[in-house]
C-alpha positions as CSV (number, residue, x, y, z in Angstrom):
1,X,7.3,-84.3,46.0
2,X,9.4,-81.4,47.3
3,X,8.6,-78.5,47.6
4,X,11.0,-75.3,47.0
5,X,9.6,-72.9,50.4
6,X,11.9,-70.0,49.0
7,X,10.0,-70.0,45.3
8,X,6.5,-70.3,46.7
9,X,6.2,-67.0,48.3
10,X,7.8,-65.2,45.4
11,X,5.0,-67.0,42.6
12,X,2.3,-66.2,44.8
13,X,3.5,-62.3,45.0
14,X,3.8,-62.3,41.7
15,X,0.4,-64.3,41.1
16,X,-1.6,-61.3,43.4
17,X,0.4,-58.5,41.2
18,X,-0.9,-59.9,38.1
19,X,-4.6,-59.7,39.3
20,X,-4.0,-56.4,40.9
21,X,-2.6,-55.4,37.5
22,X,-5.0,-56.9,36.0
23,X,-8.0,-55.0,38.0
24,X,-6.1,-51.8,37.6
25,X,-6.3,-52.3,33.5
26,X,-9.7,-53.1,34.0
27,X,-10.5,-50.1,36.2
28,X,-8.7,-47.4,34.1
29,X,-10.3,-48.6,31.1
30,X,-13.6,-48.5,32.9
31,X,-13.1,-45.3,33.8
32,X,-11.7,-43.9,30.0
33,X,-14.7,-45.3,28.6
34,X,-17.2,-43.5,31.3
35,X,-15.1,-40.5,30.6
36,X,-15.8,-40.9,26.7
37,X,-19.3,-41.4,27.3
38,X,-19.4,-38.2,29.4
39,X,-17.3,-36.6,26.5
40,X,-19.6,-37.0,23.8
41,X,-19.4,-34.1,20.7
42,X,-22.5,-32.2,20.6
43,X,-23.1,-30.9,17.2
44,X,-25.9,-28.6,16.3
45,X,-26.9,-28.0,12.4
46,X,-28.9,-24.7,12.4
47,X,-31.2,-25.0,9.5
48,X,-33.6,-22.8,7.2
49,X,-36.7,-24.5,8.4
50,X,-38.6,-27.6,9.9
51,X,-37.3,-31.1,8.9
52,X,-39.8,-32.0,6.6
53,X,-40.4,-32.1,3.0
54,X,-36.6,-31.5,1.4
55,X,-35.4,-30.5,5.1
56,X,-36.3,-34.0,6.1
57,X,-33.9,-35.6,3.9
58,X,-30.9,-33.4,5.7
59,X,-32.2,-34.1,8.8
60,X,-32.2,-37.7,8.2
61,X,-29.0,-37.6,6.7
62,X,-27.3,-35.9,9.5
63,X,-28.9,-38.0,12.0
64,X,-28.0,-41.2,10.6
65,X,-23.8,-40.0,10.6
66,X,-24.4,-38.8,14.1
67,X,-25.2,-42.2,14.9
68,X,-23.0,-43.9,13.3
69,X,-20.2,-41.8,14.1
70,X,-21.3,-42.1,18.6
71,X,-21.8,-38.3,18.3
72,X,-24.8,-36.1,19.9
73,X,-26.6,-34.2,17.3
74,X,-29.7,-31.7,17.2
75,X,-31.4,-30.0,14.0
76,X,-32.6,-26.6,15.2
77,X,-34.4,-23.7,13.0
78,X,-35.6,-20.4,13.5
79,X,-39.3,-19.3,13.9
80,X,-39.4,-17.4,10.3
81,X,-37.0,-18.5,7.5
82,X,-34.9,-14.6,7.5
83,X,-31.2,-14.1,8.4
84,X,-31.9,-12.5,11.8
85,X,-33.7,-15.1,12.8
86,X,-31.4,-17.4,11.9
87,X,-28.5,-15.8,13.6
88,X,-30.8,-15.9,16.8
89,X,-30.8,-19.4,16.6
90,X,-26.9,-19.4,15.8
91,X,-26.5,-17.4,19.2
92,X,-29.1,-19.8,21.2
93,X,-26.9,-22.6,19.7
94,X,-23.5,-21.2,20.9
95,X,-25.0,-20.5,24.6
96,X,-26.5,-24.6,24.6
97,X,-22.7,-26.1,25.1
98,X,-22.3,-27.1,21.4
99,X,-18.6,-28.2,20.4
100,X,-20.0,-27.9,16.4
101,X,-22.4,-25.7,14.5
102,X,-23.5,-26.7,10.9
103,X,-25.0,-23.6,9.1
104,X,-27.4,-24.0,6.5
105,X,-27.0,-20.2,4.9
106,X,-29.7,-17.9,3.7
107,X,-27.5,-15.4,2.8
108,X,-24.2,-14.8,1.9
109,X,-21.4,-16.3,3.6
110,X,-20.7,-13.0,4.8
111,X,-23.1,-12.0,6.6
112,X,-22.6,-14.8,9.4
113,X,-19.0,-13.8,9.9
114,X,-19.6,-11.8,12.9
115,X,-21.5,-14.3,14.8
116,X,-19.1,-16.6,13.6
117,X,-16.2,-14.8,15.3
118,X,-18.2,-14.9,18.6
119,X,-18.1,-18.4,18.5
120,X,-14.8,-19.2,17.8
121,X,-13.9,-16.9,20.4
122,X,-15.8,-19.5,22.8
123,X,-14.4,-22.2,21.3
124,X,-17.0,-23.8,18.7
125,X,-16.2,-24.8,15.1
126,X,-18.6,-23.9,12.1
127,X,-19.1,-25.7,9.0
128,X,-21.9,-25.0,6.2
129,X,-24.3,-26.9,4.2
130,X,-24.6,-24.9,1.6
131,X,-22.7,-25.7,-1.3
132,X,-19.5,-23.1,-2.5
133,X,-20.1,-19.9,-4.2
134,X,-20.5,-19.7,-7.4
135,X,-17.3,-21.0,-9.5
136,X,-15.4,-22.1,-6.3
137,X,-16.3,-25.6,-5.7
138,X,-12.6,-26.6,-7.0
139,X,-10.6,-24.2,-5.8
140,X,-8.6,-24.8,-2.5
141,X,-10.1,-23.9,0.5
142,X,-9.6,-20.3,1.1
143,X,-7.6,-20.5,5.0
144,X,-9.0,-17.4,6.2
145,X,-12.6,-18.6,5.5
146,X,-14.4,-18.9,8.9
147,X,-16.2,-21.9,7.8
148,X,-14.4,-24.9,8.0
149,X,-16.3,-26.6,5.2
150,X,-18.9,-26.1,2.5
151,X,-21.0,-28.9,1.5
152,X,-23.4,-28.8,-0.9
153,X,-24.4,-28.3,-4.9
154,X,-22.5,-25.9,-6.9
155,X,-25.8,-23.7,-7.4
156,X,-25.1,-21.9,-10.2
157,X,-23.4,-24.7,-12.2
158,X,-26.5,-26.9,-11.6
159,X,-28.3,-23.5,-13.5
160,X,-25.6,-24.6,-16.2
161,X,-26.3,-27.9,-16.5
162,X,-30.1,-27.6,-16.7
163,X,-29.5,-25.0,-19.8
164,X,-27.2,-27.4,-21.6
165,X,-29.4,-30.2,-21.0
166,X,-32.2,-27.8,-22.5
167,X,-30.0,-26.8,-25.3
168,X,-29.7,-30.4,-26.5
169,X,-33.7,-30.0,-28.0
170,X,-34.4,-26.4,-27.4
171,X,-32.5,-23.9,-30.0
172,X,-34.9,-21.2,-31.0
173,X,-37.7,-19.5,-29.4
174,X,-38.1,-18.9,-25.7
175,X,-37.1,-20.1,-22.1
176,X,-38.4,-19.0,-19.0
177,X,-36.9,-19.6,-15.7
178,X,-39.7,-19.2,-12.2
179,X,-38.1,-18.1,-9.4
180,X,-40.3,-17.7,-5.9
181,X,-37.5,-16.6,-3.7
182,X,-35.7,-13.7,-5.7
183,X,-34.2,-12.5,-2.4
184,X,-32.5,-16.1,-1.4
185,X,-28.8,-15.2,-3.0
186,X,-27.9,-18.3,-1.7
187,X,-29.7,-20.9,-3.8
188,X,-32.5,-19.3,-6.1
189,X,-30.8,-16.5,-7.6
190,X,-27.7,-18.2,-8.1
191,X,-29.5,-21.7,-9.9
192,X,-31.9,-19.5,-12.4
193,X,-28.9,-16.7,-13.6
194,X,-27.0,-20.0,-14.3
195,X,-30.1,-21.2,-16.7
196,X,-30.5,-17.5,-18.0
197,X,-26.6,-16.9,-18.7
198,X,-26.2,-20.0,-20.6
199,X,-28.6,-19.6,-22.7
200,X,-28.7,-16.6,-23.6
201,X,-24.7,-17.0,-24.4
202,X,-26.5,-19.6,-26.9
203,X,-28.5,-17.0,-28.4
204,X,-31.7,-18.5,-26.8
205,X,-34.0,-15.9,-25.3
206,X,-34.8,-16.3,-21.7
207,X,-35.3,-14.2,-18.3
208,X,-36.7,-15.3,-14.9
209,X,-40.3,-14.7,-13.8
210,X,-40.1,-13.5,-10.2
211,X,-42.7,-15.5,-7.7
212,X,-44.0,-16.3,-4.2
213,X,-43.5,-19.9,-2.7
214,X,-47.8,-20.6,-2.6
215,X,-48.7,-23.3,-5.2
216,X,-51.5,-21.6,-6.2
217,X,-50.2,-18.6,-7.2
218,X,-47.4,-20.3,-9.4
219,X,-49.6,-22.4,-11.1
220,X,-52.1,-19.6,-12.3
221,X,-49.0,-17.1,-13.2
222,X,-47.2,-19.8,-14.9
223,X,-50.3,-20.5,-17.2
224,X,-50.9,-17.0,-17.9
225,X,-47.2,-16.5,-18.9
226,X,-47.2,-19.6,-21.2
227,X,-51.0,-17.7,-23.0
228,X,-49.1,-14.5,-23.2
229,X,-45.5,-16.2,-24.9
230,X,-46.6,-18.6,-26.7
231,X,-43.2,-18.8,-28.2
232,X,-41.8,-20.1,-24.8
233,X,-40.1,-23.8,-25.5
234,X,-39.4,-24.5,-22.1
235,X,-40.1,-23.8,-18.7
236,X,-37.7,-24.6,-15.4
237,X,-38.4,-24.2,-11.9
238,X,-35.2,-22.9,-9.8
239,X,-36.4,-23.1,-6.4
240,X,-40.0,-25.2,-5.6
241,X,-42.1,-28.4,-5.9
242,X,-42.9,-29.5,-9.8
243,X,-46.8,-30.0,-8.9
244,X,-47.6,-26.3,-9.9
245,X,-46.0,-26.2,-13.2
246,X,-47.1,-29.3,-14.3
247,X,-50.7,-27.5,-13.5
248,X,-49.5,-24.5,-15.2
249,X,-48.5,-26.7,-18.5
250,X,-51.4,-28.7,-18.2
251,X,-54.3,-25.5,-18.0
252,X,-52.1,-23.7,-20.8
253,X,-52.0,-26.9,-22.9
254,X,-48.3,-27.2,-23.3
255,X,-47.8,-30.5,-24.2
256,X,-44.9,-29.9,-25.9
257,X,-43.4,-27.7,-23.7
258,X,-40.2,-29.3,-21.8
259,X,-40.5,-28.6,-18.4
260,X,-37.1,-29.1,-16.1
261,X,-36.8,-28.6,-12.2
262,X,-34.7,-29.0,-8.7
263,X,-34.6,-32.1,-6.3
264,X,-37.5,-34.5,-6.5
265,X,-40.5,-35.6,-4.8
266,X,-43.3,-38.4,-5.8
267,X,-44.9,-36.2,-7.7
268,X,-41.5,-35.4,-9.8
269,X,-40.6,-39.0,-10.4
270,X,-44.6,-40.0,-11.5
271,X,-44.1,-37.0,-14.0
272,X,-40.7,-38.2,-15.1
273,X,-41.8,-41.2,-16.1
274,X,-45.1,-40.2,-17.6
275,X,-42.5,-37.8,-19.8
276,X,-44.4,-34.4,-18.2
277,X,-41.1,-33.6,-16.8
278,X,-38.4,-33.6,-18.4
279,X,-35.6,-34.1,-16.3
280,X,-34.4,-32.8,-12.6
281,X,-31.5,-31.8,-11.1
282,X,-30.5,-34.2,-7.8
283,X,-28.2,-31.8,-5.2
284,X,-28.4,-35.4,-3.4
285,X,-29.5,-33.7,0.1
286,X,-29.0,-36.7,1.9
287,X,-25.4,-35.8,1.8
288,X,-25.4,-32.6,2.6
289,X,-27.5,-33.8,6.0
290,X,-24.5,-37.1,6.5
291,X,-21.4,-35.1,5.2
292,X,-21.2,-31.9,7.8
293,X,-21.5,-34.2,10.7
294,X,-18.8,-36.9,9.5
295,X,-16.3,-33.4,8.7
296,X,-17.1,-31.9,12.0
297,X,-17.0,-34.5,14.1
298,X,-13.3,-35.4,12.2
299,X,-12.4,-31.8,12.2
300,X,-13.2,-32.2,16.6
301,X,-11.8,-35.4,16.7
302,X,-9.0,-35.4,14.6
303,X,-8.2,-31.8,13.3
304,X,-9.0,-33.0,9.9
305,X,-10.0,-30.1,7.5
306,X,-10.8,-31.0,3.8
307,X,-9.2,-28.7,1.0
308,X,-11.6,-27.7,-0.9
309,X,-15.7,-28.0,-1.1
310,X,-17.4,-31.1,-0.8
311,X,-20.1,-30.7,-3.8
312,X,-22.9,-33.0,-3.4
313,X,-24.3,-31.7,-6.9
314,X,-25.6,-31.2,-9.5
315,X,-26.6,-34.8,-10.5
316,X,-29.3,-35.6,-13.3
317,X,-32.1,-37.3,-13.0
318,X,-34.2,-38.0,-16.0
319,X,-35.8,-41.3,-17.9
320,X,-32.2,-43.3,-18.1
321,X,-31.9,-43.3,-14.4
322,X,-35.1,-42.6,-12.8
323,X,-36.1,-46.3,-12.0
324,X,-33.1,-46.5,-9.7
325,X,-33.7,-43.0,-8.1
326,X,-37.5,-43.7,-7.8
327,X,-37.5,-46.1,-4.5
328,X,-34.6,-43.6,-2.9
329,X,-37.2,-40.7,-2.7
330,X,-40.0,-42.0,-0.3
331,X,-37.2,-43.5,2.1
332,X,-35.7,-40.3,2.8
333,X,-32.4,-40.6,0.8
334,X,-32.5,-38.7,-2.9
């Protein structure tokens, strides 16, 4: 066979600039992934307390976007649950190299604008897991808002729902609503003056007994206030456990009382089935761990803001639906 000498040379050049073409590809996308790697987001969610108990549920929430999503991600919180502690940490978390903070308020959105500022100035984004203020989970993002989120339960509309829910067996007599962190304007103030409001624009007498967060000490006020009203119909708790006012119905013998609460724990969903409790509201915190880090990391990624509040609640959870809810609770996710 014959061979063409003038083609030869020019396949084989062009064979060798394939492969070096080829290599190049490989190199530059070598080095884009390395560079992606050592580009990773850092977001930090600075949060009220430690990740346990309802905390954990966040945490593990927020972890298991951060992993899905390829981003770094770190739950910090501040040695005493008060707003200049937590701005301390907010600070310690701007100086650490974070591209994202997630702020899970105490206080008023207000009150985290300066620090917020500071940030921005440096380049960081903020988002919050706490859910809107009262009345604004629908309305359009407000573009001067610092935050570039909210996400969370509509606090004072859960407070709604739990007196309508109540209203449905409960139209005479007396309510009372325990609240052991009067100061949190956040969460606590907000879910028991939407229970007292209601129904008391129902004609149902009610008003909140103020508390501290030990056990103890709501179980053996709670019992003495049920003795001393015996007229009360039901009782809610806006901002704690259920253990210590089942005790509290249990040493006043309440049987009858209804008894309604916030988020659940073992305890909760025994006693909703049992029929002690009557029904709790569900915030669904394992979203309002996932959804901050999925918006910030889109928000860094993509410049995607959403227009409005992302609620997360309030949900019910009572008799009809508990069965479903109940394995969710001990694996971290309702």
């Amino acid at each position: 066979m014959d061979i063409d000498t003038h083609t030869a040379p020019s396949k084989r050049r062009r064979s060798l600039l394939g492969r070096l073409s080829i290599l190049i590809v490989g190199l530059a996308c070598a080095t884009a992934v390395a560079s992606a790697e050592e580009q990773r987001l850092k977001i930090v969610h600075v949060g009220v307390a430690a990740p346990t108990g309802f905390f954990a549920y966040l945490n593990k929430g927020a972890e298991d976007a951060a992993r899905d999503l390829g981003v770094d991600f770190t739950y910090v919180f501040p040695s005493n649950s008060t707003l200049p502690a937590q701005v301390e940490t907010i600070t310690a978390a701007m100086a650490s190299g974070a591209d994202g903070i997630i702020i899970n308020g105490i206080g008023d959105d207000k009150a985290y604008h300066d620090v917020i500022e500071q940030g921005k100035a440096q380049g960081i984004a903020f988002g919050s897991a706490l859910g809107p203020q009262a009345g604004k989970g629908t309305e359009l993002r407000d573009q001067n808002d610092p935050f570039l989120f909210h996400v969370g339960a509509d606090e004072y509309a859960g407070g709604v729902l739990i007196a309508k829910k109540v209203l449905e067996t409960v139209t005479s007599g007396h309510v009372v609503v325990g609240n052991p962190q009067p100061g949190d304007s956040a969460t606590c103030q907000p879910r028991a003056a939407g229970v007292v409001d209601t129904l008391k624009a129902a004609n149902v007498s009610a008003e909140v007994q103020e508390l501290t967060l030990d056990p103890g000490q709501i179980a053996e006020t709670m019992s003495n206030y049920l003795r001393a009203h015996p007229d009360t119909k039901a009782m809610v708790s806006a901002c704690s456990p259920i253990a210590p006012y089942l005790e509290a119905k249990e040493r006043a013998e309440r049987s009858d009382l209804a008894l309604a609460g916030w988020d659940l724990d073992e305890t909760g969903v025994a006693a909703i089935k049992s029929g002690e409790l009557n029904f709790t509201i569900d915030q669904q915190q394992y979203w309002r761990g996932y959804m901050p880090v999925l918006l910030m990391a889109h928000y860094l990624k993509y410049g995607l803001i959403p227009a409005n509040a992302f609620l997360t609640g309030p949900a019910i959870v009572d008799q009809s639906n508990i069965d479903k809810v109940a394995p969710l609770v001990p694996a971290g996710y309702r």
